[in-house]
Backbone as CSV, one residue per row, in Angstrom:
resi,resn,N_x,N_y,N_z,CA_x,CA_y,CA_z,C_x,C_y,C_z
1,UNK,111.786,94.669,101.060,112.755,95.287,100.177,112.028,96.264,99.254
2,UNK,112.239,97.579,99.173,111.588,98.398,98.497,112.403,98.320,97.041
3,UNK,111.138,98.629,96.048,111.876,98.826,94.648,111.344,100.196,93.740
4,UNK,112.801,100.186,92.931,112.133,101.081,92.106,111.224,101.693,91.311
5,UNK,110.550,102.486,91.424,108.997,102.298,90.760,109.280,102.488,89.152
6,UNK,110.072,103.239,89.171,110.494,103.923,88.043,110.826,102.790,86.938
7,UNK,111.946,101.667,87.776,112.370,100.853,87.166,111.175,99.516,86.649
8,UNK,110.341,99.591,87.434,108.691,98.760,87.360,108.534,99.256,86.266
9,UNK,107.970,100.134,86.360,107.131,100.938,85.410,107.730,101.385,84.115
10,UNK,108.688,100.966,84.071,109.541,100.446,82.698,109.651,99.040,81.970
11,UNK,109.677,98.548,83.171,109.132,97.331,82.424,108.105,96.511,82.224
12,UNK,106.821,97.205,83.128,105.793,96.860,82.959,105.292,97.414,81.740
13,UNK,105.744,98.663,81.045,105.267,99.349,80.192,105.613,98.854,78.555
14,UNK,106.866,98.493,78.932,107.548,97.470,77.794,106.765,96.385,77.231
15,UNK,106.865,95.034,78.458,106.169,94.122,78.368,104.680,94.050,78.351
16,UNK,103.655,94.864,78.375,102.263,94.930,78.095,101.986,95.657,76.921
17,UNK,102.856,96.593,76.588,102.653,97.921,76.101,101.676,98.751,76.619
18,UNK,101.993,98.985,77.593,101.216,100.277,78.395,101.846,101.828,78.887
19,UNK,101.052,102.298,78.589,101.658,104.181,78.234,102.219,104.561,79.711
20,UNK,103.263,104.941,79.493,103.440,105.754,80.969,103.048,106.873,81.047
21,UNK,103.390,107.987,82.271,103.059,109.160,82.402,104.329,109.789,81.322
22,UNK,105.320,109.604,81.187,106.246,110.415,79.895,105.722,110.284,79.208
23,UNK,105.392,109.349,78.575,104.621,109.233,77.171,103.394,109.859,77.252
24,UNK,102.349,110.120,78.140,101.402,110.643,78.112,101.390,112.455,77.952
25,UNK,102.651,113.017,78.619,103.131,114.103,78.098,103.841,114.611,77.119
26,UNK,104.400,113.498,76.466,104.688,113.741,74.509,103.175,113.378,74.153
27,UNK,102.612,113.472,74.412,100.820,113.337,73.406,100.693,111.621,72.972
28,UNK,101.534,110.560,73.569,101.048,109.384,72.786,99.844,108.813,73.528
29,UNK,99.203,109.605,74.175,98.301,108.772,74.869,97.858,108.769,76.058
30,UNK,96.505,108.346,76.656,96.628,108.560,78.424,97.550,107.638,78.749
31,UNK,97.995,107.884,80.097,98.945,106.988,80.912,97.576,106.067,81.440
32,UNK,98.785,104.521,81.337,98.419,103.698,82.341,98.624,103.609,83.652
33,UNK,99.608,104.759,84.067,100.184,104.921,85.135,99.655,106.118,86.247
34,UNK,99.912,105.844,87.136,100.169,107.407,88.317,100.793,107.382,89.783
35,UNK,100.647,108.353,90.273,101.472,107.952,91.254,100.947,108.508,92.290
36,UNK,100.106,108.342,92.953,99.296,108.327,94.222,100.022,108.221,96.031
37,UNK,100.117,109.368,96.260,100.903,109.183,97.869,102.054,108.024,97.985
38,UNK,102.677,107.976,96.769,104.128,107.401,96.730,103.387,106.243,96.434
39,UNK,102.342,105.478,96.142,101.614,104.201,95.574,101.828,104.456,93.821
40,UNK,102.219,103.352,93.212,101.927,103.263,91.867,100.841,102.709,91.632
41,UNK,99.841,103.184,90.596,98.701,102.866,90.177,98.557,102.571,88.924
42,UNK,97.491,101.338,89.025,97.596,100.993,87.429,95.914,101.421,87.014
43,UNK,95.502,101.713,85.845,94.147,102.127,85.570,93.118,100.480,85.395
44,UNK,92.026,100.024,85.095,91.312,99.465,85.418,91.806,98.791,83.440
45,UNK,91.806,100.235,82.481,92.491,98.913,81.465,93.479,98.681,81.112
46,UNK,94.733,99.514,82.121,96.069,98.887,81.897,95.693,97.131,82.371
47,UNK,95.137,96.808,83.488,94.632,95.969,84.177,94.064,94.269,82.870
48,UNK,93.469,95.144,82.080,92.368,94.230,81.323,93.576,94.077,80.388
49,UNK,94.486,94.644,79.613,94.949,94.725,78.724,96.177,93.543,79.356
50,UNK,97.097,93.575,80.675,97.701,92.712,81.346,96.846,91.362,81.348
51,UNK,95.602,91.585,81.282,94.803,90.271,81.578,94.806,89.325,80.209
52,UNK,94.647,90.378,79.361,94.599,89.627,78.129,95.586,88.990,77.166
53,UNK,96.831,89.849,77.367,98.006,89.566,77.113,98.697,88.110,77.995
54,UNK,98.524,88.123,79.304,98.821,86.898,80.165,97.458,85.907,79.725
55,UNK,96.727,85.780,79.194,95.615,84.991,79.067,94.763,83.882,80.233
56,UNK,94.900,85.557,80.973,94.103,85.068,82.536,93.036,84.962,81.819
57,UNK,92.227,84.029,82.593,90.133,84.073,82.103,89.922,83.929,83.785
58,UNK,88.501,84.462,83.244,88.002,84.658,84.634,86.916,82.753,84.904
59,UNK,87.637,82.534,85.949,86.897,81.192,86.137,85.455,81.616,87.075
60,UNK,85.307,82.088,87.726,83.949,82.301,88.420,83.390,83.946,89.315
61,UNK,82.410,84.156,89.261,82.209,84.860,90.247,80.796,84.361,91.311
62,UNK,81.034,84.653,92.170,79.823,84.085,93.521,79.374,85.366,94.066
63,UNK,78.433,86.026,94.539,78.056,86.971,95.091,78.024,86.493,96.164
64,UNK,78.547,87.066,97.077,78.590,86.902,98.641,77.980,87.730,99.655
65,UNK,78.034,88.616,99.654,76.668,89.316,100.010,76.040,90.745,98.377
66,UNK,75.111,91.166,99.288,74.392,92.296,98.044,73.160,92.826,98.748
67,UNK,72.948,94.200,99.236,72.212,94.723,99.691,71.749,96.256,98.420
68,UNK,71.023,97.049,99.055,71.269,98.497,98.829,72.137,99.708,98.998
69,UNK,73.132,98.633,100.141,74.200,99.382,100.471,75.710,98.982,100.471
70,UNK,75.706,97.451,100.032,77.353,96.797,99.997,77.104,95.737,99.073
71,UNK,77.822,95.156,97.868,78.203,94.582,97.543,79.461,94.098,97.675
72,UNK,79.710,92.695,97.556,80.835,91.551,97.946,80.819,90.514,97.099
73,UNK,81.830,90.488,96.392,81.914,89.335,95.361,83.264,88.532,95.229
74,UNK,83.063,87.386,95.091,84.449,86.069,95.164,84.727,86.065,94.017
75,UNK,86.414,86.476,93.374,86.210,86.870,91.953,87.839,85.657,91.626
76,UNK,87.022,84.819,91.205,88.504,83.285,91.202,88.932,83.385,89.154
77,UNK,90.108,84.148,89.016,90.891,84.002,87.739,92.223,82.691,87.827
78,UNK,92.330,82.536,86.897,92.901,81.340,86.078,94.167,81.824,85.313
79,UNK,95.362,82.270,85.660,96.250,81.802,84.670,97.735,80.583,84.494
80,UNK,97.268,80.066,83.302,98.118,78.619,83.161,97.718,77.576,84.478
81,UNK,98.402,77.295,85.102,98.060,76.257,86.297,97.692,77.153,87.882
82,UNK,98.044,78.359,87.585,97.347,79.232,88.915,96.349,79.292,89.095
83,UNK,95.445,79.212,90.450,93.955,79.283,89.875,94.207,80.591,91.371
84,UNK,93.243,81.629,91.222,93.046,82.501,92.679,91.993,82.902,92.894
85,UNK,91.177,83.373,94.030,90.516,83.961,94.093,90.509,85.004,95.465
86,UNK,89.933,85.898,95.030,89.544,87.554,95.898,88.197,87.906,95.957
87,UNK,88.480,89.065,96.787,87.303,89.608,97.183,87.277,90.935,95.981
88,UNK,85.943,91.217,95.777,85.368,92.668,95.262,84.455,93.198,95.917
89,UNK,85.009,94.304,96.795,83.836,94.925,97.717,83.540,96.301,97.395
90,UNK,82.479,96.962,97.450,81.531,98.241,97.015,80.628,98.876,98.166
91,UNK,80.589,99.705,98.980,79.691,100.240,99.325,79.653,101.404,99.540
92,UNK,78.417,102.231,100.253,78.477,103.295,99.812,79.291,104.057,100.813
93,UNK,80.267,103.657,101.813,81.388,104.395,102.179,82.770,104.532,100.986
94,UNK,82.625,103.556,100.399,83.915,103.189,99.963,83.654,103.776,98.487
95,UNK,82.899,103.892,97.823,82.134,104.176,96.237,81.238,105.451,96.400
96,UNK,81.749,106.088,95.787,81.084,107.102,94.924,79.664,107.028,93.944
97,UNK,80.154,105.383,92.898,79.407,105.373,91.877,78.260,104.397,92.645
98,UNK,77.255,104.665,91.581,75.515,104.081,92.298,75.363,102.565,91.297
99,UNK,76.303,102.317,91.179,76.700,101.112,90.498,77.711,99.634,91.081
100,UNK,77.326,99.299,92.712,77.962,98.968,93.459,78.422,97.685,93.078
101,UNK,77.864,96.803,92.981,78.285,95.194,91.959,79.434,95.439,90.793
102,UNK,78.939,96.698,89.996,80.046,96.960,88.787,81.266,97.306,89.749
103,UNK,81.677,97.984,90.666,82.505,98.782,91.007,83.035,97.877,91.941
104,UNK,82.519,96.482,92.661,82.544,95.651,93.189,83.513,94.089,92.082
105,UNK,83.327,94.764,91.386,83.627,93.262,90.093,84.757,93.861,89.126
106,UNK,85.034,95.329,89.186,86.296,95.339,88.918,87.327,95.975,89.620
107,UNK,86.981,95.857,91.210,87.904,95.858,91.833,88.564,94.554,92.151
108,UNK,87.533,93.209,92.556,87.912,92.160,92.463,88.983,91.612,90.943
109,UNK,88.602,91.947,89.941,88.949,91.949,88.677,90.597,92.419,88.990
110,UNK,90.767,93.648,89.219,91.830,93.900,89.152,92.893,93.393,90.225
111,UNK,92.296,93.286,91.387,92.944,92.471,92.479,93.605,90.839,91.882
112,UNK,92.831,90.840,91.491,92.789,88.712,90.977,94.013,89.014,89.773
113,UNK,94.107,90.161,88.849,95.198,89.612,87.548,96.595,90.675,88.440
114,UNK,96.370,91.831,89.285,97.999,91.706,89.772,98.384,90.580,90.445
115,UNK,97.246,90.034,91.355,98.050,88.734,92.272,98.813,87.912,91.380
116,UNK,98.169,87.360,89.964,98.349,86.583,89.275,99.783,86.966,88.325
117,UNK,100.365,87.902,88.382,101.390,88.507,88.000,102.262,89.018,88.714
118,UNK,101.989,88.819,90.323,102.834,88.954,91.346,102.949,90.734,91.740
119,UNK,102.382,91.394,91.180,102.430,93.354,91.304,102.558,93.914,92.583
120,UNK,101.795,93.436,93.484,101.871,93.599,94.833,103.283,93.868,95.427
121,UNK,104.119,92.479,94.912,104.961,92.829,95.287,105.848,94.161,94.721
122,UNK,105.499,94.637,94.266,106.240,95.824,93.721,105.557,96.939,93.815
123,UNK,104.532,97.419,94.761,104.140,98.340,94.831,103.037,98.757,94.136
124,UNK,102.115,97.862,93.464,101.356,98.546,92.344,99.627,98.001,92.971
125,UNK,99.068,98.921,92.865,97.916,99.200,93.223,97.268,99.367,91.617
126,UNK,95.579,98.569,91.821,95.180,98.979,90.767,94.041,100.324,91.238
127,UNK,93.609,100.711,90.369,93.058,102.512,90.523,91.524,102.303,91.341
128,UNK,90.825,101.239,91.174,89.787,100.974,91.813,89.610,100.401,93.315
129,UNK,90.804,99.882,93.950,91.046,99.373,94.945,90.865,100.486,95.913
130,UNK,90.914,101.780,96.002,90.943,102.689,97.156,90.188,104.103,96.342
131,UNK,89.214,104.702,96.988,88.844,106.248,96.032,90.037,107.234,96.059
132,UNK,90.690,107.119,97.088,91.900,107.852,96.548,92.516,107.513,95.930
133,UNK,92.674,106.093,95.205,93.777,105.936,94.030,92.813,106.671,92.788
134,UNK,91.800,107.727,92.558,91.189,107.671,91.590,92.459,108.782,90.726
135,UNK,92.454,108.944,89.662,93.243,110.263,89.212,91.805,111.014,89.196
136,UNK,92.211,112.044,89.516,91.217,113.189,89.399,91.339,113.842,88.275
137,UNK,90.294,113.860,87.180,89.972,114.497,85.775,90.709,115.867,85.943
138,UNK,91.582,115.940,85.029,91.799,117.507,84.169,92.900,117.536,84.682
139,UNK,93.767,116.835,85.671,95.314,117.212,86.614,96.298,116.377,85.771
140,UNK,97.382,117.189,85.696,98.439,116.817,84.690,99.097,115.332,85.409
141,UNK,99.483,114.461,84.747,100.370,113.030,85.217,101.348,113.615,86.087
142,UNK,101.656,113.128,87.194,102.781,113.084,88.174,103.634,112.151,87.813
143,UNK,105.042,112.569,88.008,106.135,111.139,87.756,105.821,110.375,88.970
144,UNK,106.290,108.408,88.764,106.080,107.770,89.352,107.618,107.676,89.993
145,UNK,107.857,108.041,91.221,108.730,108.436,91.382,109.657,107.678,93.318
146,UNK,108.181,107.576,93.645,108.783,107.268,95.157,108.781,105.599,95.051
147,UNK,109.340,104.836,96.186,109.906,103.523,95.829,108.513,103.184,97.088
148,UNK,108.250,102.334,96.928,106.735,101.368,97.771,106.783,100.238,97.835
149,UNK,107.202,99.414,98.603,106.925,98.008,98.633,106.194,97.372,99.501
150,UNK,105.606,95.805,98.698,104.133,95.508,99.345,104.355,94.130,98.940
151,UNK,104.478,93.311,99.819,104.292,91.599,99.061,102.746,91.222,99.253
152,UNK,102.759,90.953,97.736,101.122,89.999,97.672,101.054,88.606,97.640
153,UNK,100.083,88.154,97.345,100.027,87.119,96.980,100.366,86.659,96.033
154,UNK,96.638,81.302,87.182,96.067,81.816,86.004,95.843,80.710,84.834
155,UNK,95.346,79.321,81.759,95.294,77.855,80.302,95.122,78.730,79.537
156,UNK,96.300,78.808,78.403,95.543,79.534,77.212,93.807,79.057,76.513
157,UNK,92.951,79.599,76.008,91.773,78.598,75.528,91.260,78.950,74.154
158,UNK,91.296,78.402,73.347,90.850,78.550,72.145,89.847,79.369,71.821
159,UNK,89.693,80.073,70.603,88.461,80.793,70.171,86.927,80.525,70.350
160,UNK,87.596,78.837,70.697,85.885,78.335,70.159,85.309,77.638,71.645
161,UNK,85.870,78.187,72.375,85.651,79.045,73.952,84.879,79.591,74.159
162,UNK,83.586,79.614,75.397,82.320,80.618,75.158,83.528,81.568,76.097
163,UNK,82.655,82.348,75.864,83.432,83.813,76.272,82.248,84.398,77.017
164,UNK,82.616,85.258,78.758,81.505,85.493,79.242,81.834,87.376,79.330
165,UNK,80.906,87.824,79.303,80.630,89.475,79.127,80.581,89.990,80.581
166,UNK,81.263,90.640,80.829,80.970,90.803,82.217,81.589,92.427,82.688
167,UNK,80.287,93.614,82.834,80.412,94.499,82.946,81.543,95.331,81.328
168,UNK,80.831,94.686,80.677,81.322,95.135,79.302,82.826,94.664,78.875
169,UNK,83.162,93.455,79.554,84.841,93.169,78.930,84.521,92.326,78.624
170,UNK,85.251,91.302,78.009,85.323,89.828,77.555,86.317,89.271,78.192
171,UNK,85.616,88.007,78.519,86.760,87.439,79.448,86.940,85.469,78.592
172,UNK,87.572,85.331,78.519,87.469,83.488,78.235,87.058,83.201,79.437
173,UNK,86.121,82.116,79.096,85.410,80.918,80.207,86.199,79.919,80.370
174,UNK,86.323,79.554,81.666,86.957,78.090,81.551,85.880,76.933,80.982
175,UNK,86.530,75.776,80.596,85.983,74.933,79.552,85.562,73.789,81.284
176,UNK,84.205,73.679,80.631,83.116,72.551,81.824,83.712,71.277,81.591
């Protein structure tokens, strides 16, 4: 069943508070949004900002393989009684950047909090999952406009929670 993107992306924008492409053309801000070969895309911190608001934590990562040329990582998030885990893969067909583990860990990253919020099914891609979902610097926002459908596949924790750093975000740890 295909859905409206338009109508998504209204209420995804509501409920996170995340900028759309209108709003990004009245000046409030970059968009969290775009619209990629009729794919809706979400940016890497519309992503973190969904993560934090749902109070996914990241329960583990495993490196599964790691060369000079591919990284692969098992990236298992936590929200409330959901537990999931995905893949984060990097290499140098697929990546641009010479930073393959990073680019590897938040693609997994972003894979693990739409599953966990169900996005898939509605068409939404996060921006790191494919080099063509990248927006390309300096090009004006496109409306999100064509309809895409895709079926896919999380404990709140106190302050006094170690908290693990990982490629510069903060994530809550699950408690040992």
């Amino acid at each position: 069943m295909a859905h409206n993107n338009i109508e998504v992306l209204k209420k995804l924008s509501k409920k996170y508070d995340l900028i759309t492409p209108s709003q990004e053309r009245e000046g409030r801000g970059t968009s969290h949004f775009w619209n990629c070969h009729g794919n809706m895309v979400l940016t890497n911190d519309g992503c973190t900002i969904i993560a934090h608001k749902e109070n996914i934590e990241l329960v583990d990562i495993k490196v599964l393989n790691s060369t000079d040329t591919l990284v692969r990582l098992l990236i298992t998030m936590k929200k409330g009684d959901v537990t999931i885990s995905t893949f984060g893969e990097a290499d140098r067909n697929n990546c641009k950047s010479q930073y393959l583990a990073c680019m590897a860990e938040k693609r997994g990253h972003d894979r693990a909090v739409l599953k966990l919020i169900n996005a898939y099914e509605y068409g939404i891609y996060s921006e790191f999952e494919a080099e063509e979902f990248k927006r390309p610097t300096g090009e004006p926002v496109k409306s999100v406009q064509a309809s895409h459908s895709k079926k896919g596949t999380g404990k709140r924790t106190s302050p006094s929670q170690p908290t693990s750093t990982v490629s510069g975000q903060n994530f809550r740890r699950k408690s040992a």
